[in-house]
Biopython code that builds the backbone (N, CA, C, O; Angstrom):
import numpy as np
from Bio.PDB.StructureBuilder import StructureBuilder

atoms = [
    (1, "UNK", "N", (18.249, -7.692, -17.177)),
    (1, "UNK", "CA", (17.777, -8.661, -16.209)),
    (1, "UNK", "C", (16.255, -8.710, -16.258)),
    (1, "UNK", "O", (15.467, -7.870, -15.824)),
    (2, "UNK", "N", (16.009, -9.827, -16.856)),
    (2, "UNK", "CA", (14.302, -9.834, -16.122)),
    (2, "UNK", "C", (13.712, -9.961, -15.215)),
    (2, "UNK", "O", (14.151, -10.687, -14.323)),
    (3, "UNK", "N", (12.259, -9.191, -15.055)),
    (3, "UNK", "CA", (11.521, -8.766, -13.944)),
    (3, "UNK", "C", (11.127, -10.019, -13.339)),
    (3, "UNK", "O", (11.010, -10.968, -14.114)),
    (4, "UNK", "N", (10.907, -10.205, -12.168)),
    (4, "UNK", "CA", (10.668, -11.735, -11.372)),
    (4, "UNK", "C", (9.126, -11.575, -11.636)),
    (4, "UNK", "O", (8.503, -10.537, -11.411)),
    (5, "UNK", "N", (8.638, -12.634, -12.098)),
    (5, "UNK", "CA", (7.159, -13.163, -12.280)),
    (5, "UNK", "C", (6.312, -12.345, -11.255)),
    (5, "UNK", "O", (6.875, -12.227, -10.166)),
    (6, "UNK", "N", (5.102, -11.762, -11.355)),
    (6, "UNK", "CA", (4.479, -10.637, -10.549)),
    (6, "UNK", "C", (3.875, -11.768, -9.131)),
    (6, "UNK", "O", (3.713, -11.433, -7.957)),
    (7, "UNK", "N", (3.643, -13.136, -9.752)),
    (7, "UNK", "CA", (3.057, -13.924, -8.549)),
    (7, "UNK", "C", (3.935, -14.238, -7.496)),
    (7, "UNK", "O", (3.682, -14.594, -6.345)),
    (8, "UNK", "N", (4.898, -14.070, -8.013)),
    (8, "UNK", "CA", (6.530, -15.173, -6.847)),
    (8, "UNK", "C", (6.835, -13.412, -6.035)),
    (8, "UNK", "O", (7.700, -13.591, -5.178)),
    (9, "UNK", "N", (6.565, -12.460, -6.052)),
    (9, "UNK", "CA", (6.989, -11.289, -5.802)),
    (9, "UNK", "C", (5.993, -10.349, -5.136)),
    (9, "UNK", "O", (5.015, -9.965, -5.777)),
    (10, "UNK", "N", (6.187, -9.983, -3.949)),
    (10, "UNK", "CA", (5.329, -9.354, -3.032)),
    (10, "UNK", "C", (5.193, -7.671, -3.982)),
    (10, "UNK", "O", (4.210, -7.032, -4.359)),
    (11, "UNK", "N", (6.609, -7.439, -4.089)),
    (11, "UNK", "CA", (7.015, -5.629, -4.799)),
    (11, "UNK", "C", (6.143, -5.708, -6.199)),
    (11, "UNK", "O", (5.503, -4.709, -6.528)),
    (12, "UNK", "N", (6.106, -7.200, -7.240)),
    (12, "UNK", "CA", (5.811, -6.356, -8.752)),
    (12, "UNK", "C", (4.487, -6.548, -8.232)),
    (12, "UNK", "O", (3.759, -5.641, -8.636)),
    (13, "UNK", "N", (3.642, -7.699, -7.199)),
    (13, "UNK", "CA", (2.053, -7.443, -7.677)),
    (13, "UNK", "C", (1.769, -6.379, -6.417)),
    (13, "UNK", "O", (0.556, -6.309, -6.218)),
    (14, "UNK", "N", (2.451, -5.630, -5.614)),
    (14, "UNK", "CA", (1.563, -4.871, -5.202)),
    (14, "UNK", "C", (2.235, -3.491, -6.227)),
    (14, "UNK", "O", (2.244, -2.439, -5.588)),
    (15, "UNK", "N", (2.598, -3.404, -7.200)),
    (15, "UNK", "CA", (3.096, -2.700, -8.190)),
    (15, "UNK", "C", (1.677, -2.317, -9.203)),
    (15, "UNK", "O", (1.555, -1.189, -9.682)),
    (16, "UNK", "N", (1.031, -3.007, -9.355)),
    (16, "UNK", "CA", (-0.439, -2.194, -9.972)),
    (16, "UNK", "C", (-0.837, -1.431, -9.167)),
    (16, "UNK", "O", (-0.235, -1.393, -8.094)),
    (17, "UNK", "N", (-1.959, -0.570, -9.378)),
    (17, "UNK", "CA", (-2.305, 0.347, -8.238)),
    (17, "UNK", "C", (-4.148, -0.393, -7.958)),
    (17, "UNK", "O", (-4.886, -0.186, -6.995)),
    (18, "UNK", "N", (-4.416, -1.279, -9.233)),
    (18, "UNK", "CA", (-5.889, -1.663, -8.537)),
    (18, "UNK", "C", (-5.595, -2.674, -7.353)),
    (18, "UNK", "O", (-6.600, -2.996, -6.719)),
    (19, "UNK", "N", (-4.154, -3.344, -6.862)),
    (19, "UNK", "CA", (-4.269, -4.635, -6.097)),
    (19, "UNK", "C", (-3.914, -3.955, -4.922)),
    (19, "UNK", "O", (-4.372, -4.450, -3.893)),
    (20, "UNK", "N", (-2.780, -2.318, -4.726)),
    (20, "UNK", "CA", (-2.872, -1.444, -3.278)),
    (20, "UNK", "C", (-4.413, -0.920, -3.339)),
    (20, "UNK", "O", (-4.496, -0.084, -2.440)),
    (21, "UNK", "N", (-5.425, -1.012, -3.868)),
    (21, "UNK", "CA", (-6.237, -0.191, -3.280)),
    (21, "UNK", "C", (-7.536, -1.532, -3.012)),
    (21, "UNK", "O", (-8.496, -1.466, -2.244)),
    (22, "UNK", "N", (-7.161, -2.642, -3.895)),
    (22, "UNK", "CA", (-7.633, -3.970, -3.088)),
    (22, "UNK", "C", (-7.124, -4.086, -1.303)),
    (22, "UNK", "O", (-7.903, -4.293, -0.373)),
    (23, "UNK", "N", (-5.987, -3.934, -1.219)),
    (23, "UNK", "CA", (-5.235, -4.351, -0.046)),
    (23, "UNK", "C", (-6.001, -3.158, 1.008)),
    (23, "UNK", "O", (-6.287, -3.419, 2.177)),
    (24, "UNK", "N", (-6.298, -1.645, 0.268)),
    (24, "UNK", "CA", (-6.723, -0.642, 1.367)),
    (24, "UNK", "C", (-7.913, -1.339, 1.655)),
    (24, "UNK", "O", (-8.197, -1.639, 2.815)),
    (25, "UNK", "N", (-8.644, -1.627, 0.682)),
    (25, "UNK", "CA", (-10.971, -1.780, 0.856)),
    (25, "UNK", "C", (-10.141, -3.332, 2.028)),
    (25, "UNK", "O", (-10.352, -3.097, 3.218)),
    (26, "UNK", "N", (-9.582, -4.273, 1.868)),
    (26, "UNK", "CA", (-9.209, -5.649, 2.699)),
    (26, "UNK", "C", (-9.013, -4.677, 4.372)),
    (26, "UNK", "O", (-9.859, -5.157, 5.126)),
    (27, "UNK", "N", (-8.410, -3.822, 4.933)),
    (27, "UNK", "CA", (-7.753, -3.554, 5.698)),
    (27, "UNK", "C", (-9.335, -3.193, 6.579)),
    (27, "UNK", "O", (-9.466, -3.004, 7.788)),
    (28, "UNK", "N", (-9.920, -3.186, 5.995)),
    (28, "UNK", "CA", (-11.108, -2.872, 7.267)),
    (28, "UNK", "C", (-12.293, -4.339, 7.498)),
    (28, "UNK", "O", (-13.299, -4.305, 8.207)),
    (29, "UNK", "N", (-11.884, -5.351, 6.809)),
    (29, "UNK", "CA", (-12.088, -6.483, 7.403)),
    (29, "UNK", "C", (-12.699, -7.302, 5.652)),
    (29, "UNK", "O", (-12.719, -6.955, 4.471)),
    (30, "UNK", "N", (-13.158, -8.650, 6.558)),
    (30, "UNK", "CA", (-12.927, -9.576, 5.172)),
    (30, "UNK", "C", (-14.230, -9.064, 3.837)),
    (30, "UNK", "O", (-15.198, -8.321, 3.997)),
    (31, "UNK", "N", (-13.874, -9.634, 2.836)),
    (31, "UNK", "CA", (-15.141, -8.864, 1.573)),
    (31, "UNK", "C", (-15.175, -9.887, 0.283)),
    (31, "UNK", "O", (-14.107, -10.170, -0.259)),
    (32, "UNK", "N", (-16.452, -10.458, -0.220)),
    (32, "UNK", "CA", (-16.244, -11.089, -1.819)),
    (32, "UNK", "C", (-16.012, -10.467, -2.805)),
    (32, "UNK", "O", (-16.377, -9.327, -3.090)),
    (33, "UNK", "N", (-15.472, -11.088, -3.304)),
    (33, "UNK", "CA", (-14.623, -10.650, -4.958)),
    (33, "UNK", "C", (-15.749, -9.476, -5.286)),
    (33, "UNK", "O", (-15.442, -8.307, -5.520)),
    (34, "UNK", "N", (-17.220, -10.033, -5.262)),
    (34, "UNK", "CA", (-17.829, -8.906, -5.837)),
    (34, "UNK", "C", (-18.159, -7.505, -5.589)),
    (34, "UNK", "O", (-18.555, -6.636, -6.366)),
    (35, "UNK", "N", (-17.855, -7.467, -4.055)),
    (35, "UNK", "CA", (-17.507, -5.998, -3.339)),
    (35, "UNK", "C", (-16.602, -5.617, -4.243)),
    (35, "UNK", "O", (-16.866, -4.796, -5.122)),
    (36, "UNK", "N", (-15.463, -6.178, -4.105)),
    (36, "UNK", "CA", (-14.558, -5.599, -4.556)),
    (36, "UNK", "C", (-14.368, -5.177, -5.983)),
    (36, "UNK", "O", (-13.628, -4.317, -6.460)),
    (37, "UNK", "N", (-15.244, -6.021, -6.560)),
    (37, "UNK", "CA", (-15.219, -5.594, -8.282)),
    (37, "UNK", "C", (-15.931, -4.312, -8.309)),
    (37, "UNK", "O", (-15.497, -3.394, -9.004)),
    (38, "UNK", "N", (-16.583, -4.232, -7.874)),
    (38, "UNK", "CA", (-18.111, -2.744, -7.768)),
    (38, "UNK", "C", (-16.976, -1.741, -7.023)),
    (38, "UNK", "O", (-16.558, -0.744, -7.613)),
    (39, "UNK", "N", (-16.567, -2.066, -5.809)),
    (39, "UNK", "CA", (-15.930, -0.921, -5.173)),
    (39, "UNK", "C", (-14.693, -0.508, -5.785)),
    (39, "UNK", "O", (-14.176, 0.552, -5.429)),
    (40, "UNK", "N", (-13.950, -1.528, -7.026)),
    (40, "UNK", "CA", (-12.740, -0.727, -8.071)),
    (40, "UNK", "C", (-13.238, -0.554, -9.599)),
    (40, "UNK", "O", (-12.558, -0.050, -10.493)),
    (41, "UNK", "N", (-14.608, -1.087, -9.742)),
    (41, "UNK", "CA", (-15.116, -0.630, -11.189)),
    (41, "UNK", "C", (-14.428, -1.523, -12.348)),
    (41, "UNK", "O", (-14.131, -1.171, -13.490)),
    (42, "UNK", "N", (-14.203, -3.209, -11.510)),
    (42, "UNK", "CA", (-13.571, -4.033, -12.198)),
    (42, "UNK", "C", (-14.759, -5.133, -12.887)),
    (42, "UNK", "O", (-15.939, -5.152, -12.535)),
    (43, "UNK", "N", (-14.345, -5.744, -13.607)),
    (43, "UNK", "CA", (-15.449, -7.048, -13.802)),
    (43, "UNK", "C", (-14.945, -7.648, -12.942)),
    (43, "UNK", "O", (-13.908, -7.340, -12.355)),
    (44, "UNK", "N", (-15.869, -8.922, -12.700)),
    (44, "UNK", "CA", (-16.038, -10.125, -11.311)),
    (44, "UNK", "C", (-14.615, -11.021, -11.745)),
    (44, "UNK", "O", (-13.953, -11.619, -10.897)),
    (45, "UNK", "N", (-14.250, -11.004, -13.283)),
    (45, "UNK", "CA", (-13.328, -11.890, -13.290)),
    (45, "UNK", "C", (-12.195, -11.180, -13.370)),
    (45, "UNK", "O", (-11.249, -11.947, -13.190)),
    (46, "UNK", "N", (-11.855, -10.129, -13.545)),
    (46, "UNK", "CA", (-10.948, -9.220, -13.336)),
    (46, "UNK", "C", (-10.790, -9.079, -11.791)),
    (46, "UNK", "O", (-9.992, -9.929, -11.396)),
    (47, "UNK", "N", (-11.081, -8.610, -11.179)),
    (47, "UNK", "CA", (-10.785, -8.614, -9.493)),
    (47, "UNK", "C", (-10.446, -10.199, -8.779)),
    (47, "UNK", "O", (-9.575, -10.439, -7.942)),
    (48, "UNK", "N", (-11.442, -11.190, -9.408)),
    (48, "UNK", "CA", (-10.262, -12.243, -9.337)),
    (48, "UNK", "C", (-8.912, -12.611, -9.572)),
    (48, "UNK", "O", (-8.060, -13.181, -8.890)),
    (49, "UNK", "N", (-8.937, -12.208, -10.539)),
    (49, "UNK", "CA", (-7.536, -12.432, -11.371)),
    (49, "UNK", "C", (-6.498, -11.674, -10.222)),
    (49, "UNK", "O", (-5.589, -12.323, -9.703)),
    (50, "UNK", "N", (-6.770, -10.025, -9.837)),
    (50, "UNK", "CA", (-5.646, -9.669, -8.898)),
    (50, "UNK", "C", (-5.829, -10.373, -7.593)),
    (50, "UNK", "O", (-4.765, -10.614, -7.021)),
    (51, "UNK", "N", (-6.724, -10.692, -7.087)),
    (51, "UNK", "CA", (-7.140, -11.795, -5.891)),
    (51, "UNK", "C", (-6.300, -12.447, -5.864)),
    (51, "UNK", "O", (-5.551, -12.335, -4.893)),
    (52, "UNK", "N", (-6.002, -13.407, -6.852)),
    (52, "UNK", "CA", (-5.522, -14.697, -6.721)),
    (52, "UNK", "C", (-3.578, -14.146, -6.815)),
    (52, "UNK", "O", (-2.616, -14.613, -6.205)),
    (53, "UNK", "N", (-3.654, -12.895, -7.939)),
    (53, "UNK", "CA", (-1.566, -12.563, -7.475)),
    (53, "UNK", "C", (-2.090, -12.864, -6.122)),
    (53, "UNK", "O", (-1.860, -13.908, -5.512)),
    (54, "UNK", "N", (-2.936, -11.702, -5.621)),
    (54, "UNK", "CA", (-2.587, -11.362, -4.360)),
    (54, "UNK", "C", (-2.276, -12.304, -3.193)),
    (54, "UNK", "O", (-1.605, -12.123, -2.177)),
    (55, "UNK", "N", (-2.993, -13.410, -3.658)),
    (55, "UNK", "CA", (-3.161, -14.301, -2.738)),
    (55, "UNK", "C", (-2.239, -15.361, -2.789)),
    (55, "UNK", "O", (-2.310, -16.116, -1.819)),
    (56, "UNK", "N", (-1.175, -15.709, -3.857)),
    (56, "UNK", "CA", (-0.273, -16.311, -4.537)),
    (56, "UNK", "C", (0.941, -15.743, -3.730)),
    (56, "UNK", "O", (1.667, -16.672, -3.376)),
    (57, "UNK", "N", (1.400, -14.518, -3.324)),
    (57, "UNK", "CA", (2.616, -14.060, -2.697)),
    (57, "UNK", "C", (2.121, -13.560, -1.243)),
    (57, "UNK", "O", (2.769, -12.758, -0.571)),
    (58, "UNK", "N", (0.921, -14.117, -0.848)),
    (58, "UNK", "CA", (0.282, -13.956, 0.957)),
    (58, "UNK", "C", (0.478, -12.736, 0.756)),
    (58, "UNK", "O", (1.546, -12.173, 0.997)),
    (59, "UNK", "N", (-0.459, -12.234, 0.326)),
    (59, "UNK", "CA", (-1.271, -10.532, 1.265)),
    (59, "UNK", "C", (-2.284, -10.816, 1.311)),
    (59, "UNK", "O", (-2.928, -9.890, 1.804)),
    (60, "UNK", "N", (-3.242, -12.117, 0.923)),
    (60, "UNK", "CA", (-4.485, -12.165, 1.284)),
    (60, "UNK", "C", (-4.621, -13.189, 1.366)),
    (60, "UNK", "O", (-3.811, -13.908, 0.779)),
    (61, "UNK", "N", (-6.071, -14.004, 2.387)),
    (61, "UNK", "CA", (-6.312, -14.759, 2.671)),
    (61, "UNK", "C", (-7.381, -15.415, 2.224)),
    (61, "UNK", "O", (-7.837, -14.538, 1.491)),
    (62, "UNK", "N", (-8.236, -16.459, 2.109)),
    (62, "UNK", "CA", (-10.124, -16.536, 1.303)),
    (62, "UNK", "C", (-10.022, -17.687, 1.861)),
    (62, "UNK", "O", (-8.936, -18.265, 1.911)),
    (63, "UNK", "N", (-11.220, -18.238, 2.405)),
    (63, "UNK", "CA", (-12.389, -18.960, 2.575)),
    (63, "UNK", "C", (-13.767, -19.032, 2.042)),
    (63, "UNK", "O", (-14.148, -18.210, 1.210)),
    (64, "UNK", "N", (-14.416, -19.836, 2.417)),
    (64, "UNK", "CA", (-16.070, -20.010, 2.078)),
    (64, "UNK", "C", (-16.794, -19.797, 2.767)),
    (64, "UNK", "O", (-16.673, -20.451, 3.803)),
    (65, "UNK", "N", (-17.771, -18.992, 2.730)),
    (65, "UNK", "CA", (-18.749, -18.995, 3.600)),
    (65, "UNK", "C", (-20.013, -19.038, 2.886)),
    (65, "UNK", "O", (-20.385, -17.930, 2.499)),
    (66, "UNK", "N", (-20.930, -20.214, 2.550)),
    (66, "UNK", "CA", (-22.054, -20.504, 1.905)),
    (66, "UNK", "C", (-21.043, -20.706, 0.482)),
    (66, "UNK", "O", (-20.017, -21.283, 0.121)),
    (67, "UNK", "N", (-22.283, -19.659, -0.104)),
    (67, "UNK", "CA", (-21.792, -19.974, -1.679)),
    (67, "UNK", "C", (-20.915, -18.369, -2.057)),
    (67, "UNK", "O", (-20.927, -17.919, -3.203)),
    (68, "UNK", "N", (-20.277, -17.735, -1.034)),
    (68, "UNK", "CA", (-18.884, -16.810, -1.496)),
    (68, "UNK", "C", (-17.775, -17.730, -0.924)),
    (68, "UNK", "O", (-17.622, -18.769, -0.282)),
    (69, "UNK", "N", (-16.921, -16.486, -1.688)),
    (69, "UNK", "CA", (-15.334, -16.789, -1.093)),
    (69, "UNK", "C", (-15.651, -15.351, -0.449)),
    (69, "UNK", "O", (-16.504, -14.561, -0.852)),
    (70, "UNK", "N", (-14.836, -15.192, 0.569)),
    (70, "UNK", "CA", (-14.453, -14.321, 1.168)),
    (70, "UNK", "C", (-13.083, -14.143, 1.401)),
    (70, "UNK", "O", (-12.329, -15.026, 1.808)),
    (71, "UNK", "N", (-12.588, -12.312, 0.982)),
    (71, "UNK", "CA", (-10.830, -12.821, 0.963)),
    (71, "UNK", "C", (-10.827, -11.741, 2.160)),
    (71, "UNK", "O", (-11.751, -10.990, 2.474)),
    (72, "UNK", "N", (-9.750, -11.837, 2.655)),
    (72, "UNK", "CA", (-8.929, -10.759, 3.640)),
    (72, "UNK", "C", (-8.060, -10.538, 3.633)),
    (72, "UNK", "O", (-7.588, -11.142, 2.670)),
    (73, "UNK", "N", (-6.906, -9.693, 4.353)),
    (73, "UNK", "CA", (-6.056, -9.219, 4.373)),
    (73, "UNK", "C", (-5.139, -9.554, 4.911)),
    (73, "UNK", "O", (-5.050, -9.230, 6.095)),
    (74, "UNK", "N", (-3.923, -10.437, 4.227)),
    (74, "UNK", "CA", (-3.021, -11.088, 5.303)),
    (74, "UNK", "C", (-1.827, -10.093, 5.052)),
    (74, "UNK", "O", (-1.196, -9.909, 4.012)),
    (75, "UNK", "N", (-1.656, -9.359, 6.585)),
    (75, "UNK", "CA", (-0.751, -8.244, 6.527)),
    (75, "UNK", "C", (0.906, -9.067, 6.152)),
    (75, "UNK", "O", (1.798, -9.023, 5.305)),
    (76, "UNK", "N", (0.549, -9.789, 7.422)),
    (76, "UNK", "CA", (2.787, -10.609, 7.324)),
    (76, "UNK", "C", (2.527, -10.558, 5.991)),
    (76, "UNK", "O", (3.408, -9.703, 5.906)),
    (77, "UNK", "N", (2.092, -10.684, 4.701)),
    (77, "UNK", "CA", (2.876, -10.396, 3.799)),
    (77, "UNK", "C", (3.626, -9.482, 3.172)),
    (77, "UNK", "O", (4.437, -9.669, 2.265)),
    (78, "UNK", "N", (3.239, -8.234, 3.830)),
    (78, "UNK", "CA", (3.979, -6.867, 3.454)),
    (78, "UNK", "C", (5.269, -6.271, 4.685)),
    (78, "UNK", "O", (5.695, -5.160, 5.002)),
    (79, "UNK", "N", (5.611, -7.955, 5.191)),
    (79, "UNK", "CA", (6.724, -7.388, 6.057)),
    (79, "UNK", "C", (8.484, -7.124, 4.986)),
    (79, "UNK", "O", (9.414, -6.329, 5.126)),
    (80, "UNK", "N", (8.325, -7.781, 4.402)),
    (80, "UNK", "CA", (9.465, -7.219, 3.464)),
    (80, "UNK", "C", (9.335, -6.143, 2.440)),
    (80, "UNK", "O", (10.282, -5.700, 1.791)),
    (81, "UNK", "N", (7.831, -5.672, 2.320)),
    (81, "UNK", "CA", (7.861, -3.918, 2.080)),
    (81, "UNK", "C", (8.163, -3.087, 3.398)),
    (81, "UNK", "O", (9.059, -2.245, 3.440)),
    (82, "UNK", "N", (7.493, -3.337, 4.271)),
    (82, "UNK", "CA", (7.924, -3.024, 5.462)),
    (82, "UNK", "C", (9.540, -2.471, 5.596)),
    (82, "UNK", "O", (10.011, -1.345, 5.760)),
    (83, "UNK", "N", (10.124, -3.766, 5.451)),
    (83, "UNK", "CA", (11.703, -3.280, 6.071)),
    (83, "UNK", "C", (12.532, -2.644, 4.968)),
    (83, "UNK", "O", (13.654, -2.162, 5.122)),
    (84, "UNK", "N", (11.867, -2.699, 3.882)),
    (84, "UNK", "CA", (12.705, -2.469, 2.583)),
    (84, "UNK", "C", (12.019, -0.710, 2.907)),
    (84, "UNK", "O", (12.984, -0.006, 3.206)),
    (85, "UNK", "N", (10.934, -0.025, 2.921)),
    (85, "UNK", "CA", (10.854, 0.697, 3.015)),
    (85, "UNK", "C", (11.246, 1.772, 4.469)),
    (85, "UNK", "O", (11.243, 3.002, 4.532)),
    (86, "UNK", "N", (11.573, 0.706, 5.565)),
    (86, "UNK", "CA", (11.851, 1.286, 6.971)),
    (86, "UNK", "C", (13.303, 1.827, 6.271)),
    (86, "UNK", "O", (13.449, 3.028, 6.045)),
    (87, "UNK", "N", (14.027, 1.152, 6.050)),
    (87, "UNK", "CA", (15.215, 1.477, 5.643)),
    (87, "UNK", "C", (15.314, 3.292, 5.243)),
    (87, "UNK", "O", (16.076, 4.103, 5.771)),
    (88, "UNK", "N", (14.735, 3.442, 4.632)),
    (88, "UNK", "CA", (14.347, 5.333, 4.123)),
    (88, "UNK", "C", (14.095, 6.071, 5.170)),
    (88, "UNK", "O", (14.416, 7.257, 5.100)),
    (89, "UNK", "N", (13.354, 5.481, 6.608)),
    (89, "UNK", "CA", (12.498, 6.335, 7.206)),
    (89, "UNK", "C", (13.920, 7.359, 7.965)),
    (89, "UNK", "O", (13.559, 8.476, 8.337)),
    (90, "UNK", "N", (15.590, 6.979, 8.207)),
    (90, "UNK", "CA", (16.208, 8.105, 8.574)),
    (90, "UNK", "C", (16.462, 8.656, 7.459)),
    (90, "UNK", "O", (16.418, 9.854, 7.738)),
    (91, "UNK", "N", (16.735, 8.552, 6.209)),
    (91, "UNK", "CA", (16.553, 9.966, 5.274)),
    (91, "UNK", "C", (15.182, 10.638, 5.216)),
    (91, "UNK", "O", (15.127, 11.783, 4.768)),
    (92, "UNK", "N", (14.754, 10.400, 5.376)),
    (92, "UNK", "CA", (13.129, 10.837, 5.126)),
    (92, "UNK", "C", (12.841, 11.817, 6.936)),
    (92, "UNK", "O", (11.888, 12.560, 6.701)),
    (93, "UNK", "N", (13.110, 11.952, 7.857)),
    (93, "UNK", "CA", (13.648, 12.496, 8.940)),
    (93, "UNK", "C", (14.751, 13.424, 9.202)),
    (93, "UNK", "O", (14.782, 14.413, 9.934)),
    (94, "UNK", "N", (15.689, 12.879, 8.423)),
    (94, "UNK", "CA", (16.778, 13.634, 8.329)),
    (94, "UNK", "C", (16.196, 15.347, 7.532)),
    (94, "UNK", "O", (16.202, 16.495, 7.977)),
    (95, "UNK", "N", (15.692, 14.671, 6.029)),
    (95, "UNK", "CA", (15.082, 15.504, 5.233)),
    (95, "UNK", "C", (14.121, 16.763, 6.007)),
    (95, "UNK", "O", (14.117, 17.967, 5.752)),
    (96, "UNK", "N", (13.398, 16.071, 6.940)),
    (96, "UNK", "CA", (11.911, 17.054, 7.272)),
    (96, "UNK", "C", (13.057, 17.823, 7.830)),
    (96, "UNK", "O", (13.347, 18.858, 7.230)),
    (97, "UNK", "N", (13.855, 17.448, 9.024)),
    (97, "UNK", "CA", (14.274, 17.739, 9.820)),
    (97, "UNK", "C", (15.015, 19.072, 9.715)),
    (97, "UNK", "O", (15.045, 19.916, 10.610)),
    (98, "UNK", "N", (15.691, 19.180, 8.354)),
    (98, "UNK", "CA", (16.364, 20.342, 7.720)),
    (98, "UNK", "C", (15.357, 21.145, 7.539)),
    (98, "UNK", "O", (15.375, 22.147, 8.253)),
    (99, "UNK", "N", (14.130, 20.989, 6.523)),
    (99, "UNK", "CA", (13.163, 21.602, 6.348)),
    (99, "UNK", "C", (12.568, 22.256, 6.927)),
    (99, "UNK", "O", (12.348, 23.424, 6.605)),
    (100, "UNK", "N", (12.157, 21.737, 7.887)),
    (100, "UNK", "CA", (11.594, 22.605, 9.532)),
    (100, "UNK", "C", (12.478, 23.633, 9.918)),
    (100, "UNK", "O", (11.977, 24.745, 10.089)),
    (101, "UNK", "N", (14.153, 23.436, 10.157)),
    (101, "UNK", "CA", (14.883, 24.103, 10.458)),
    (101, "UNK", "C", (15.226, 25.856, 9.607)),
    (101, "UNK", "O", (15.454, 26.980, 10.056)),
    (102, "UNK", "N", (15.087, 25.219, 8.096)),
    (102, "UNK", "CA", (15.000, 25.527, 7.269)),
    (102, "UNK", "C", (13.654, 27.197, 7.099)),
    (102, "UNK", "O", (13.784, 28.408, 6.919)),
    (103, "UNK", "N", (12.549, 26.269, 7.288)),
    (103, "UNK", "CA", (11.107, 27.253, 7.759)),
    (103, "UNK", "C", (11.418, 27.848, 8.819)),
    (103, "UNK", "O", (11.300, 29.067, 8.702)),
    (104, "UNK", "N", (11.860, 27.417, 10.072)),
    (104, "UNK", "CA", (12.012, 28.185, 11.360)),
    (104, "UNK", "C", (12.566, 30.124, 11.226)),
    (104, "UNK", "O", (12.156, 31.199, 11.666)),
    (105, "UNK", "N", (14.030, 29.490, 10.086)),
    (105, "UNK", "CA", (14.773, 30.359, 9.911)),
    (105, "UNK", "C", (14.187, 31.557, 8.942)),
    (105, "UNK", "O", (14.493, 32.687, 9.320)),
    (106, "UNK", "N", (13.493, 31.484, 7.904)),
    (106, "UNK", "CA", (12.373, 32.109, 7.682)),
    (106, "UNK", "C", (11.645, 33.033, 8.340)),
    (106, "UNK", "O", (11.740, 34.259, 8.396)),
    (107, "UNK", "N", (10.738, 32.086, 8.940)),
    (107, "UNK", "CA", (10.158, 33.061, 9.733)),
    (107, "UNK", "C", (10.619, 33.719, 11.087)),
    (107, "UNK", "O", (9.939, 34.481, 11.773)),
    (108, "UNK", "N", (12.071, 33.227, 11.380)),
    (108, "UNK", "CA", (13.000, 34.280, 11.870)),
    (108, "UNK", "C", (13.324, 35.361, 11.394)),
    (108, "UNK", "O", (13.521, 36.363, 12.081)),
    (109, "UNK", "N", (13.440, 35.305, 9.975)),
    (109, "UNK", "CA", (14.159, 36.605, 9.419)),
    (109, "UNK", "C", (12.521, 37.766, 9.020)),
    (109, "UNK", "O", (12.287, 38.943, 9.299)),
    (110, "UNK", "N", (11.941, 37.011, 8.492)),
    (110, "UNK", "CA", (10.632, 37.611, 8.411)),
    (110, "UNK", "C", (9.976, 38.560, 10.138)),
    (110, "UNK", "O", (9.603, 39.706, 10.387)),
    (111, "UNK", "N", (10.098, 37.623, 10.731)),
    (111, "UNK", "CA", (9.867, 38.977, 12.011)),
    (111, "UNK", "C", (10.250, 39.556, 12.584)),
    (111, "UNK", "O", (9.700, 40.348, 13.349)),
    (112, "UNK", "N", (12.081, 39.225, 12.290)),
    (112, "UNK", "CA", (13.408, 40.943, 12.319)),
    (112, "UNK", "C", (12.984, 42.038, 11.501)),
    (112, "UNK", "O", (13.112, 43.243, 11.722)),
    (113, "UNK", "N", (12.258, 41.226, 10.143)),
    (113, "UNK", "CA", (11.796, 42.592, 9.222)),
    (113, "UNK", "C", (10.632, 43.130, 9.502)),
    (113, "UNK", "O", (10.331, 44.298, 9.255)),
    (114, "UNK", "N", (9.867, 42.237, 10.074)),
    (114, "UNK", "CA", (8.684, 43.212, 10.373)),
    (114, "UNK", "C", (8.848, 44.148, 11.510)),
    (114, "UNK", "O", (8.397, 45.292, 11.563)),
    (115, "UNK", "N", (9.595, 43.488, 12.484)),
    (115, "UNK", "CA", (10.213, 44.766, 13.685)),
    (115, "UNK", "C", (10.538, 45.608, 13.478)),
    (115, "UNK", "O", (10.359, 46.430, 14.377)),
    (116, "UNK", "N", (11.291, 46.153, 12.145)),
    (116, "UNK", "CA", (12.186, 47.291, 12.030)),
    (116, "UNK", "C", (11.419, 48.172, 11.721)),
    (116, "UNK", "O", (11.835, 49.315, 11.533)),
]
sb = StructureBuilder()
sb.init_structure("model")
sb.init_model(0)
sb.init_chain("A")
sb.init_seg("    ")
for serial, (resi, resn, name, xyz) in enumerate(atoms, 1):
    if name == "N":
        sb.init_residue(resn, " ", resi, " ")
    sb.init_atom(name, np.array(xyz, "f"), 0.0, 1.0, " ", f" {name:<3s}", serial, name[0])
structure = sb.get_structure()
């Protein structure tokens, strides 16, 4: 089966790791392409290029202001990572949940032995 086009698809383009760490530097408010090229060590037309996935399947937003674009961070687009990943959060609970139990019992038995 082939992979769905990275633009039509929220999962393959936030699937690079330079366009999640675009989406982190976006999350503290709006920035031009060229922040962002300097702050991932991209060229100006390279950080466009993930700009525009990004902005192609809404996780980000751009306007003009003078002579930039300015992009931001349009979260509703990561509501279907959202639920696709909520889905895990009771195994992922379940999991600690043993674990802890797991450690407790440990250091239960560990300070019967040190008592004796």
């Amino acid at each position: 089966m082939a992979r769905a086009a990275t633009t039509s698809d929220v999962f393959n383009a936030i699937a690079e790791p330079k366009r999640r760490e675009m989406l982190a530097l976006l999350r503290t408010g709006e920035r031009p392409v060229t922040d962002l090229a300097e702050e991932l060590g991209l060229s100006q037309p390279g950080a466009s290029k993930h700009l525009r996935v990004l902005r192609e399947v809404g996780l980000v937003r751009d306007h003009r202001a003078g002579k930039q674009r300015l992009y931001r961070l349009d979260a509703k687009g990561l509501r279907a990572v959202h639920e696709w990943t909520g889905g895990f959060e009771q195994f992922w609970n379940e999991s600690f949940d043993r674990l802890d139990a797991y450690v407790q019992a440990l250091e239960h038995t560990q300070e019967e032995e040190t008592d004796e």
